[in-house]
C-alpha positions as CSV (number, residue, x, y, z in Angstrom):
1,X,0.0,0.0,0.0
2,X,2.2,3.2,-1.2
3,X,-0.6,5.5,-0.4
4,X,-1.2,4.5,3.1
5,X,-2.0,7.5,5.4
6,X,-3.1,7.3,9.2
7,X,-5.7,9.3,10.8
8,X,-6.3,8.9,14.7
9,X,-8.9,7.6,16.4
10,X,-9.2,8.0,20.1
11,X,-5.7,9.0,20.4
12,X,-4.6,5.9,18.5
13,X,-3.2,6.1,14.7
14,X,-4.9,4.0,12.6
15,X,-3.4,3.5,8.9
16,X,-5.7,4.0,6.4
17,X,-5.8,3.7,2.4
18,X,-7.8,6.5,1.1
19,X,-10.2,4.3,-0.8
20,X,-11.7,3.1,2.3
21,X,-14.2,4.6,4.7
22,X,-13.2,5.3,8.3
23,X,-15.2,2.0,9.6
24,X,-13.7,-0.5,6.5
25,X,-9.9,0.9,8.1
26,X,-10.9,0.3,11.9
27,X,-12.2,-2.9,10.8
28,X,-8.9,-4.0,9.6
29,X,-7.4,-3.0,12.9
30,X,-9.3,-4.8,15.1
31,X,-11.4,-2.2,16.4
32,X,-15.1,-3.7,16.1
33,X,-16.5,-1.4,18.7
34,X,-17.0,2.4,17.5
35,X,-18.7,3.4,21.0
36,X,-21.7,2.9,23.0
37,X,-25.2,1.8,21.0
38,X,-28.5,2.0,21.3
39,X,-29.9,-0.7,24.4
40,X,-27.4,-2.8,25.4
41,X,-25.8,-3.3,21.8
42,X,-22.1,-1.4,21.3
43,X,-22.1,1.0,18.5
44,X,-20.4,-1.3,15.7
45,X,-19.8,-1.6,11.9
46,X,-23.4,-3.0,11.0
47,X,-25.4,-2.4,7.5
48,X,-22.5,-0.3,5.7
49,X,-24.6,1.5,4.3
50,X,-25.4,4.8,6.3
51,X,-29.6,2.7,7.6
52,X,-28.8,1.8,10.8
53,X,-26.3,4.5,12.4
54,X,-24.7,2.5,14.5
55,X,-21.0,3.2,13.7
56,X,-21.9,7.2,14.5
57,X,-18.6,8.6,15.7
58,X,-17.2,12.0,15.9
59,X,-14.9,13.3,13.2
60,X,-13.2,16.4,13.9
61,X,-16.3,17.3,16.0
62,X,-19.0,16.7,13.8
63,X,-21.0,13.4,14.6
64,X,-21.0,11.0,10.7
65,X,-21.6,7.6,10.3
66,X,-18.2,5.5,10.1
67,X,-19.4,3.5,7.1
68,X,-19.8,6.1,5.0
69,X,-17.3,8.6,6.1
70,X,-13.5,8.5,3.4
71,X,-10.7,7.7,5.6
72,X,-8.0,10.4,5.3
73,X,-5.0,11.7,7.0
74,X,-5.1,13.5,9.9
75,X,-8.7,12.9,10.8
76,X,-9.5,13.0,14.5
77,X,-12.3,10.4,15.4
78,X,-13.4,9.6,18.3
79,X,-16.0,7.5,20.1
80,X,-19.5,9.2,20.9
81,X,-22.5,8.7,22.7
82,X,-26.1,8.7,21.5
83,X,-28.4,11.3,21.7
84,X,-31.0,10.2,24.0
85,X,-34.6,10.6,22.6
């Protein structure tokens, strides 16, 4: 991967590709929980597809959905909390 960059998430680097969103590259690191979830469940890598919102995280301050979110260098995500209805 010549093109590999790195972007952190809680405080951790996590390499990433550029042609992969921010979930796909914490997925390849091991990282299968994104945060706390609705219930009981964790906040996780689910549908892929933006549906279900539970890979919701905060990147650079502004709360986007994992799965659908470009990994990129120098991107600070971090794990969130849900709203509470």
């Amino acid at each position: 991967m010549s093109d590999v960059q790195s972007f952190l998430f809680d405080g951790v680097s996590i390499p990433c590709t550029g042609r992969e969103t921010i979930a796909a590259a914490l997925d390849r690191a091991g990282i299968r929980v994104l945060g706390t979830g609705q219930g009981d469940c964790a906040g996780r890598y689910f549908c892929g597809i933006g549906a279900c919102q539970a890979c919701l995280v905060a990147v650079d301050g502004a709360r986007m959905e994992a799965c659908l979110t470009p990994a990129r260098g120098g991107l600070q995500v971090k794990r969130i909390s849900p709203v509470s209805p």
